[in-house]
C-alpha positions as a Python dict, from the first residue, in 0.01 Angstrom:
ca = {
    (1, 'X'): (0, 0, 0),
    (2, 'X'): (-304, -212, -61),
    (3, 'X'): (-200, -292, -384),
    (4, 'X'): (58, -407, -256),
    (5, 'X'): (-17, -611, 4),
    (6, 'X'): (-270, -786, -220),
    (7, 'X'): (-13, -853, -508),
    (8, 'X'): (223, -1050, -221),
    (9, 'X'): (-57, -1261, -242),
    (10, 'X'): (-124, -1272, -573),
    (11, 'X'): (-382, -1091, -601),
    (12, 'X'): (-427, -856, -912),
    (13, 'X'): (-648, -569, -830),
    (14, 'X'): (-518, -286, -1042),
    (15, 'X'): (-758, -313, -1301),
    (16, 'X'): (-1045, -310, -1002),
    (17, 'X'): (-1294, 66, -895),
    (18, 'X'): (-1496, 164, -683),
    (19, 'X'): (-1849, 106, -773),
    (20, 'X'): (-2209, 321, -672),
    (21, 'X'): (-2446, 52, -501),
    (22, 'X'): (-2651, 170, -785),
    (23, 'X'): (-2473, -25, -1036),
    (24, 'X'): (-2620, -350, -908),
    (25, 'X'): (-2953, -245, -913),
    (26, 'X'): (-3147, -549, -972),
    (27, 'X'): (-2921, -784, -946),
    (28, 'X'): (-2998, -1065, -664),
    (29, 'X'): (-2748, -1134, -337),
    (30, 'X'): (-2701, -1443, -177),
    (31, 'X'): (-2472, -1236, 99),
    (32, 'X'): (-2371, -883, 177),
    (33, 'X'): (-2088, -848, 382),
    (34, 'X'): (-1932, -534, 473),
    (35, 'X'): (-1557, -485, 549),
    (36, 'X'): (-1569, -126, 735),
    (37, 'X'): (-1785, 42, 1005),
    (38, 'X'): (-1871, 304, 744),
    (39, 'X'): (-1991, 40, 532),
    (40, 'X'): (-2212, -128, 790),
    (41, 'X'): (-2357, 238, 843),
    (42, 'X'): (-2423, 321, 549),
    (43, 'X'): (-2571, -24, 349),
    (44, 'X'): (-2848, 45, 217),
    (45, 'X'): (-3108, -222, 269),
    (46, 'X'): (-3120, -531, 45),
    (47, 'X'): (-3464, -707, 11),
    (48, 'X'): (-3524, -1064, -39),
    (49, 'X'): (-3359, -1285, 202),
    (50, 'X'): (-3036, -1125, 197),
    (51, 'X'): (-2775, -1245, 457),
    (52, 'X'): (-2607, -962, 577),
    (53, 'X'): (-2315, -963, 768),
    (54, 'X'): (-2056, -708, 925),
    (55, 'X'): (-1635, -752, 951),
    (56, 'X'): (-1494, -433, 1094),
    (57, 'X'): (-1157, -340, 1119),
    (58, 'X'): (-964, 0, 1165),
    (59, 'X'): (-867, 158, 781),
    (60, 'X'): (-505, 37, 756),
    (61, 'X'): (-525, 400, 589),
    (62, 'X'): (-478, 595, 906),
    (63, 'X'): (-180, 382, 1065),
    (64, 'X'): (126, 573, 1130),
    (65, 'X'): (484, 513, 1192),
    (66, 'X'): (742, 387, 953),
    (67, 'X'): (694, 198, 625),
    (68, 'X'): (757, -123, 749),
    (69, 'X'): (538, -61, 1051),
    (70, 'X'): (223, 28, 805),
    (71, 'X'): (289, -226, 569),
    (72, 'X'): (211, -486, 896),
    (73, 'X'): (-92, -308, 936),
    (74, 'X'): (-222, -346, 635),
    (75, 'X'): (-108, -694, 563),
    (76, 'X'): (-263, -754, 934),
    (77, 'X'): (-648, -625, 783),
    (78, 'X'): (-559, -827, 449),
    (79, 'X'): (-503, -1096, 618),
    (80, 'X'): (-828, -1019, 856),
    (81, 'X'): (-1077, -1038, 551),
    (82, 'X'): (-940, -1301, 430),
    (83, 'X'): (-987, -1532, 714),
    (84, 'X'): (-1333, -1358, 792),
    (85, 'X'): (-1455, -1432, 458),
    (86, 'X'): (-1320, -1782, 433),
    (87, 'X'): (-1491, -1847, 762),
    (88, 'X'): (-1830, -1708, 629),
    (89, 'X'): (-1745, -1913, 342),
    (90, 'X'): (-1750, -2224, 538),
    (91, 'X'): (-2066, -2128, 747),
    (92, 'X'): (-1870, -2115, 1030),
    (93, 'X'): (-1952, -1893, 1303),
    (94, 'X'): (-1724, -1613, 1345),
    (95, 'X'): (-1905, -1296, 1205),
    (96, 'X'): (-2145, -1165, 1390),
    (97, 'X'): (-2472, -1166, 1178),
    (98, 'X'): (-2608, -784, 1144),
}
Protein backbone atom coordinates (compact mmCIF):
# COMPACT_ATOMS: atom_id res chain seq x y z
CA UNK A 1 0.00 0.00 0.00
CA UNK A 2 2.91 2.36 0.22
CA UNK A 3 3.72 1.89 -3.13
CA UNK A 4 0.85 2.87 -3.81
CA UNK A 5 0.14 5.73 -2.13
CA UNK A 6 3.47 7.14 -3.31
CA UNK A 7 2.79 6.36 -7.10
CA UNK A 8 -0.72 8.65 -6.70
CA UNK A 9 1.78 11.07 -6.28
CA UNK A 10 4.09 10.26 -8.61
CA UNK A 11 6.42 8.98 -6.91
CA UNK A 12 8.44 5.91 -8.28
CA UNK A 13 9.88 3.92 -5.50
CA UNK A 14 9.88 0.38 -6.77
CA UNK A 15 13.28 0.27 -7.75
CA UNK A 16 14.16 1.73 -3.97
CA UNK A 17 15.71 -0.95 -0.52
CA UNK A 18 16.32 -0.81 2.50
CA UNK A 19 19.80 0.12 3.30
CA UNK A 20 22.32 -0.87 6.65
CA UNK A 21 23.45 2.62 8.17
CA UNK A 22 26.69 1.02 7.36
CA UNK A 23 26.49 1.71 3.78
CA UNK A 24 27.07 5.41 4.32
CA UNK A 25 29.94 5.05 6.29
CA UNK A 26 31.91 8.06 5.65
CA UNK A 27 29.85 9.90 3.89
CA UNK A 28 29.03 13.55 5.46
CA UNK A 29 25.19 14.74 6.57
CA UNK A 30 23.96 18.03 6.47
CA UNK A 31 20.55 16.53 8.30
CA UNK A 32 19.28 13.31 9.73
CA UNK A 33 15.79 13.07 10.09
CA UNK A 34 13.98 10.15 11.21
CA UNK A 35 10.39 9.21 10.16
CA UNK A 36 9.51 6.48 13.01
CA UNK A 37 9.93 6.18 16.83
CA UNK A 38 12.02 3.09 16.14
CA UNK A 39 14.16 5.11 14.08
CA UNK A 40 14.70 7.90 16.58
CA UNK A 41 15.65 4.94 19.05
CA UNK A 42 17.75 3.38 17.36
CA UNK A 43 20.06 6.24 15.22
CA UNK A 44 23.11 5.71 15.78
CA UNK A 45 25.06 8.86 16.48
CA UNK A 46 26.35 11.05 13.64
CA UNK A 47 29.46 13.23 14.39
CA UNK A 48 30.23 16.50 12.98
CA UNK A 49 27.58 19.01 13.27
CA UNK A 50 24.84 16.89 12.24
CA UNK A 51 21.26 18.32 12.58
CA UNK A 52 19.20 15.74 13.75
CA UNK A 53 15.71 15.80 13.84
CA UNK A 54 12.67 13.43 14.76
CA UNK A 55 8.95 13.11 12.74
CA UNK A 56 7.00 10.32 14.36
CA UNK A 57 3.99 8.89 13.25
CA UNK A 58 2.10 5.50 13.93
CA UNK A 59 3.28 2.65 11.00
CA UNK A 60 0.34 3.00 8.58
CA UNK A 61 1.38 -0.86 8.70
CA UNK A 62 -0.70 -1.77 11.69
CA UNK A 63 -4.06 0.14 10.71
CA UNK A 64 -7.01 -2.02 10.44
CA UNK A 65 -10.38 -1.95 8.95
CA UNK A 66 -11.32 -2.02 5.35
CA UNK A 67 -9.19 -1.20 2.29
CA UNK A 68 -10.37 2.05 1.78
CA UNK A 69 -10.09 2.84 5.46
CA UNK A 70 -6.12 1.84 5.39
CA UNK A 71 -5.44 3.33 2.26
CA UNK A 72 -6.48 6.94 4.28
CA UNK A 73 -4.12 5.98 6.72
CA UNK A 74 -1.44 5.63 4.84
CA UNK A 75 -2.01 8.43 2.43
CA UNK A 76 -2.64 10.45 5.90
CA UNK A 77 1.43 9.51 7.06
CA UNK A 78 2.42 10.17 3.24
CA UNK A 79 1.06 13.10 3.31
CA UNK A 80 2.59 13.75 7.07
CA UNK A 81 6.31 13.44 5.80
CA UNK A 82 5.78 15.25 3.20
CA UNK A 83 4.70 18.38 4.84
CA UNK A 84 7.23 17.67 7.78
CA UNK A 85 10.02 17.54 5.46
CA UNK A 86 9.00 20.45 3.31
CA UNK A 87 8.74 22.43 6.51
CA UNK A 88 12.33 21.36 7.62
CA UNK A 89 13.10 22.20 4.18
CA UNK A 90 12.13 25.72 4.61
CA UNK A 91 13.73 26.08 8.17
CA UNK A 92 10.57 26.48 9.49
CA UNK A 93 9.83 25.43 12.88
CA UNK A 94 7.67 22.52 13.13
CA UNK A 95 9.93 19.49 14.06
CA UNK A 96 11.00 19.31 17.18
CA UNK A 97 14.90 19.28 17.10
CA UNK A 98 16.23 15.87 18.90
Amino acid sequence: MALRVLAEIGVDHGRARAKSVGEFEGQVFDAVITLCDRANETCPVFFGGVERSHLGFEDPAAATGAEDEILAVFRLVRDDIRTGVERFLRGKEGLPRS
